[in-house]
N, C-alpha and C positions, 0 to 999 in steps of 0.2 A: 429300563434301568432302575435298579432298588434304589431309595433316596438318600439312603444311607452312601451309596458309593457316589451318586450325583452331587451330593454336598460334599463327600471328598475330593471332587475334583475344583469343587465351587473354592473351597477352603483354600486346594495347593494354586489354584490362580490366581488368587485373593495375594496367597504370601508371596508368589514371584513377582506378581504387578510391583508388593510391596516393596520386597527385594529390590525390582530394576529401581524402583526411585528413589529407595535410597542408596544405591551406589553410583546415584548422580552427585552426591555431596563429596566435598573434599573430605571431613571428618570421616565420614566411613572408611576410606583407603588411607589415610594419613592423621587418626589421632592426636598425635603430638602436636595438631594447628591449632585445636582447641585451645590450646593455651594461648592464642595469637591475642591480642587487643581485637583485632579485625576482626574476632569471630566472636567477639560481645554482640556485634548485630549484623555479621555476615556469616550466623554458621550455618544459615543451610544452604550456601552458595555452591553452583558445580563447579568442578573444577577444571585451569583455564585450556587443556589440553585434556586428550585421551588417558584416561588408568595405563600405564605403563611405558607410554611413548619418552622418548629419551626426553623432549626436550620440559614435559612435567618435571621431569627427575632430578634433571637439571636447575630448574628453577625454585622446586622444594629444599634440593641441598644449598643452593644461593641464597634462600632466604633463612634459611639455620642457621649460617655462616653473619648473617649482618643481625641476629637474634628474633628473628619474624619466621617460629615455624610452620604458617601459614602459606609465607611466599609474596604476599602482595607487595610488599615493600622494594620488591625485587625491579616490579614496574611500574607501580603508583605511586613509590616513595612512602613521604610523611612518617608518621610516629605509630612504628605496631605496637608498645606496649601500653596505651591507652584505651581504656576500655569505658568510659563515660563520656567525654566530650569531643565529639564530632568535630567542633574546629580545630582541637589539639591532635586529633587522629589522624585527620587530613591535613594538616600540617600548612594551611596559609599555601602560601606561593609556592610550598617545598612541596607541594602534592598533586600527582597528575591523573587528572580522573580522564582522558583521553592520552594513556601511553605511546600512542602510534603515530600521535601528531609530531608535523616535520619538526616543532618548534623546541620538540624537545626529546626526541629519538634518540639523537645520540647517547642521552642518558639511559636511556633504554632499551627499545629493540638495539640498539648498536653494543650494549653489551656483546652479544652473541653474533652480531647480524652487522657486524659493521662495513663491507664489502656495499651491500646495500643502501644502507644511511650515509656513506661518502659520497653516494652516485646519484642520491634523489634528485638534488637541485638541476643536474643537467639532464633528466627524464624530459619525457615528451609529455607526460603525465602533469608534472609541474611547471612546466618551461610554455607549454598550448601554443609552442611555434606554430604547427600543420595550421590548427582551427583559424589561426589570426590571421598566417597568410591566405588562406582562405576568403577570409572577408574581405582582407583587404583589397584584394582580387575583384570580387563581387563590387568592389565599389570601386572601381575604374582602372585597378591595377595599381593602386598606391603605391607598392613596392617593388613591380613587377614579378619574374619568378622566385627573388630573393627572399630568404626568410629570414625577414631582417629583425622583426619583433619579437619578444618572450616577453610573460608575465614581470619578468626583471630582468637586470642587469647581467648577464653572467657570461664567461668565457671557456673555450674550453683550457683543458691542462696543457703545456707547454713540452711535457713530457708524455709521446706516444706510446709508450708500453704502460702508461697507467690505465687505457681500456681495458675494461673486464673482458677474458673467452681467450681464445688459445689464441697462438702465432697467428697461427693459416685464417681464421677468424679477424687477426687487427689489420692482417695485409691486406684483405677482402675490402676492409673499409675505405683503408687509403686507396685504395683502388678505386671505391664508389666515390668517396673525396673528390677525388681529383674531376666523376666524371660526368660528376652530379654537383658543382660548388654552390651555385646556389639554394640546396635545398641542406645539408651539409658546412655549414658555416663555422665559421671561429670564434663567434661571439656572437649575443644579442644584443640588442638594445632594448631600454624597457620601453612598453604597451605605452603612448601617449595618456594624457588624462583627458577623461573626457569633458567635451566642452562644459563652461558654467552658464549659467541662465544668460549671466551679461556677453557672453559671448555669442549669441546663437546669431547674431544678426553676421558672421560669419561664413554661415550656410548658406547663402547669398548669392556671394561671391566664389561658394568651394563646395558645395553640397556634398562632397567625397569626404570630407571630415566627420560627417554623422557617422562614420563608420566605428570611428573610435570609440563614441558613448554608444553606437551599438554592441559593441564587443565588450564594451564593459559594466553595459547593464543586462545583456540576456546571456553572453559565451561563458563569462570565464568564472561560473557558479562551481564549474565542476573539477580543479583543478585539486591538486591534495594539498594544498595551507591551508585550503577554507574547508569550512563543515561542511557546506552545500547548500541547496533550498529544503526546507524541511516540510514536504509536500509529499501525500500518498506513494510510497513507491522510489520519494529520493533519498527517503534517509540511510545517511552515513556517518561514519566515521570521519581522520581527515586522518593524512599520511598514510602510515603504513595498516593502520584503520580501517581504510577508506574499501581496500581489497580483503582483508586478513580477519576481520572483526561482522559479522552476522547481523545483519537488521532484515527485518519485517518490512512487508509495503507498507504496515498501518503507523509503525514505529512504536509498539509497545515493548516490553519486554515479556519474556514470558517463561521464566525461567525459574528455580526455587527460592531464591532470595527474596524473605519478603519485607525487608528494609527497602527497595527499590519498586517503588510504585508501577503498580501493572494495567493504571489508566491515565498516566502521561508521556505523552508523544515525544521520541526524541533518543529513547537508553536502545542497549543494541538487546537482540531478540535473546541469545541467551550468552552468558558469561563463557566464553569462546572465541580459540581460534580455528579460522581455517585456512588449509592451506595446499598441499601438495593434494594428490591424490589417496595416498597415506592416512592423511588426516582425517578423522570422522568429528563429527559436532553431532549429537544429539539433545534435539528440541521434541518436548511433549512424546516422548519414547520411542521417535521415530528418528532412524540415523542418517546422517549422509556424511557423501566422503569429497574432498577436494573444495574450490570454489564455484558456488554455483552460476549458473551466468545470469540469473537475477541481482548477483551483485555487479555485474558490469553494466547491466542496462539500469542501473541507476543514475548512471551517466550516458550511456552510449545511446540514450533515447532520439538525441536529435541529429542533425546534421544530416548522417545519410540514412539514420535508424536501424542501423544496422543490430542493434541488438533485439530490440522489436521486432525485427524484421524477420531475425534466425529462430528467435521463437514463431513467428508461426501471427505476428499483431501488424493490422494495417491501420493507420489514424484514419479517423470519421469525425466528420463535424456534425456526424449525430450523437445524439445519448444513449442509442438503440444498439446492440439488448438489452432490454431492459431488468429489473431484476422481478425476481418472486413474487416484489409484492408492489409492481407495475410502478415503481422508482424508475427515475434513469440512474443507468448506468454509472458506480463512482470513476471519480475521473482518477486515472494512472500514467503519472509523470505528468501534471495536471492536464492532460489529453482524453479522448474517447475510442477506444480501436475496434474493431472488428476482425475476428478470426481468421483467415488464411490458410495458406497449406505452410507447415514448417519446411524449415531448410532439412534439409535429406539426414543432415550431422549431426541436429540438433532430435531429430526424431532418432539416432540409433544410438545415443546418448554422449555425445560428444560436448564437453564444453569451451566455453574461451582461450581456455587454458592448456585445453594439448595442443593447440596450435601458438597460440603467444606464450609465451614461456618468458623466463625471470628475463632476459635481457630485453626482450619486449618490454615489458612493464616495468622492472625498477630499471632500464637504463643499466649502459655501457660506462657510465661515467662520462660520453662524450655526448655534446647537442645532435640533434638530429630532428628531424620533421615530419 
């Protein structure tokens, strides 16, 4: 091939490489953000949805509309017309650098998304009835079949047509209601606290009570109020975060903004949502679509390890495989696993998610187990 035509092809790869990265920036598709405060030192951020998807479009016109033509103020809040001082951009208390936490959704994802953010607190996701009665089982039957415990206090509504999902869908439940009551309950009570130091001489006379400082020193890490443990492989978000928002096993970030340090552990991998099957996230010019189920086995490592499990990882109390450079093995979900055969679904590209779908995960509005 003459070299003259080999550098031109050198050249036009050069420009599309170019090309694709920069039409990861919001500025490239939408100009008019430059003007934001936010983009004094977030302007080569990508932006938090796909080029054209409604609900970017959505959020770019909501944030014109409150004078942020950037958008961020849509979900972060704080001050976008400030373009020097960080504490007055982020705005104190008024600014949310994790929008998807339960603590404060409703001001945000509940914009759009309120159906959801009404139903979270009676999820199974944040309620971790199943996991508690579980244990509490494990440790003599404390409660018997009954799922008497949740993370807190909460009851259901008093009003049965406020489940989410059709007719034939609420009559299904009252039907399992009725034929399943203890697992199906009307209310919880909160999670005991677990014993204090002056207490243990308790254990004595009740050794069934360690269940509770066990449940609430190793179980209940992974529920969506909290962050999580921020260990190889757990990190996340918290709420609606937790599933919606992209992390890394290492927890760097790795994405164009370089106001956001890309060697401390903890930011989510790149400024993005994911979500249906629809949705694409591209990281490092490689795309994918929906959520992947390395975001559920950031949770779903223990118990029955079923998300480990569907991939294809069995735990080892060795360190072996080792790596390249005759290291053991780093530890994930601070574990050691060894390879398997994947589950059939997971090998034909199946993930968590065409089987558990939204009322799985964000909840019916009603308790359940």
């Amino acid at each position: 091939m003459p070299l003259r035509v080999l550098l031109g092809y050198v050249a036009i790869s050069m420009y599309c490489a170019a090309l694709c990265m920069a039409q990861d920036r919001l500025v490239d598709h939408f100009p008019d953000s430059a003007a934001s405060g936010c983009m004094a030192c977030h302007g080569e951020i990508e932006p938090i949805r796909e080029i054209g998807s409604e609900m970017l479009n959505q959020i770019m016109q909501r944030g014109k509309e409150r004078g942020d033509p950037a958008g961020c103020v849509v979900c972060h809040n704080g001050a976008p017309k400030e373009r020097t001082d960080k504490s007055i951009a982020h705005g104190g208390k008024n600014f949310f650098a994790d929008p998807g936490s339960p603590w404060v959704n409703a001001e945000t994802c509940g914009q759009c998304h309120k159906e959801q953010v009404d139903v979270q607190w009676h999820s199974l996701m944040m309620t971790e009835a199943g996991k508690i009665q579980g244990v509490c089982w494990a440790f003599g039957s404390l409660t018997g079949y009954k799922h008497q415990y949740g993370n807190y206090a909460v009851e259901n509504p008093k009003d049965k047509s406020k489940r989410l999902g059709t007719s034939e869908y609420r009559e299904y439940m009252e039907r399992l209601t009725k034929l399943e009551p203890n697992v199906f309950v009307d209310k919880h009570d909160p999670l005991p606290d677990a014993l204090r130091v002056d207490e243990l001489h308790r254990l004595n006379d009740d050794p069934s009570l360690a269940a509770y400082t066990y449940i609430r020193q190793e179980c209940q890490r992974c529920h969506h109020a909290v962050k999580g443990r921020e260990v190889r492989g757990d990190f996340r978000g918290m709420g609606c975060s937790s599933c919606h928002v992209p992390y890394g096993n290492e927890g760097f970030y790795e994405g164009r903004d370089p106001s956001i340090p890309k060697d401390k552990q903890g930011h989510a991998l790149v400024h993005s949502i994911q979500g249906t099957r629809e949705a694409k996230v591209t990281v490092n010019n490689l795309s994918y679509h929906g959520i992947p189920v390395e975001t559920c086995t950031t949770c779903h490592d223990r118990g029955k390890r079923i998300g480990v499990s569907f991939q294809g990882l069995m735990e080892s109390p060795f360190a072996a495989p080792y790596t390249e450079e005759g290291k053991d093995q780093p530890a994930l979900h601070t574990k050691h696993y060894i390879a398997m055969e994947q589950d059939i679904h997971y090998q034909k590209g199946m993930t968590c998610q065409d089987c558990h779908t939204s009322i799985d995960v964000h909840g019916d509005g009603f308790l359940a187990a």
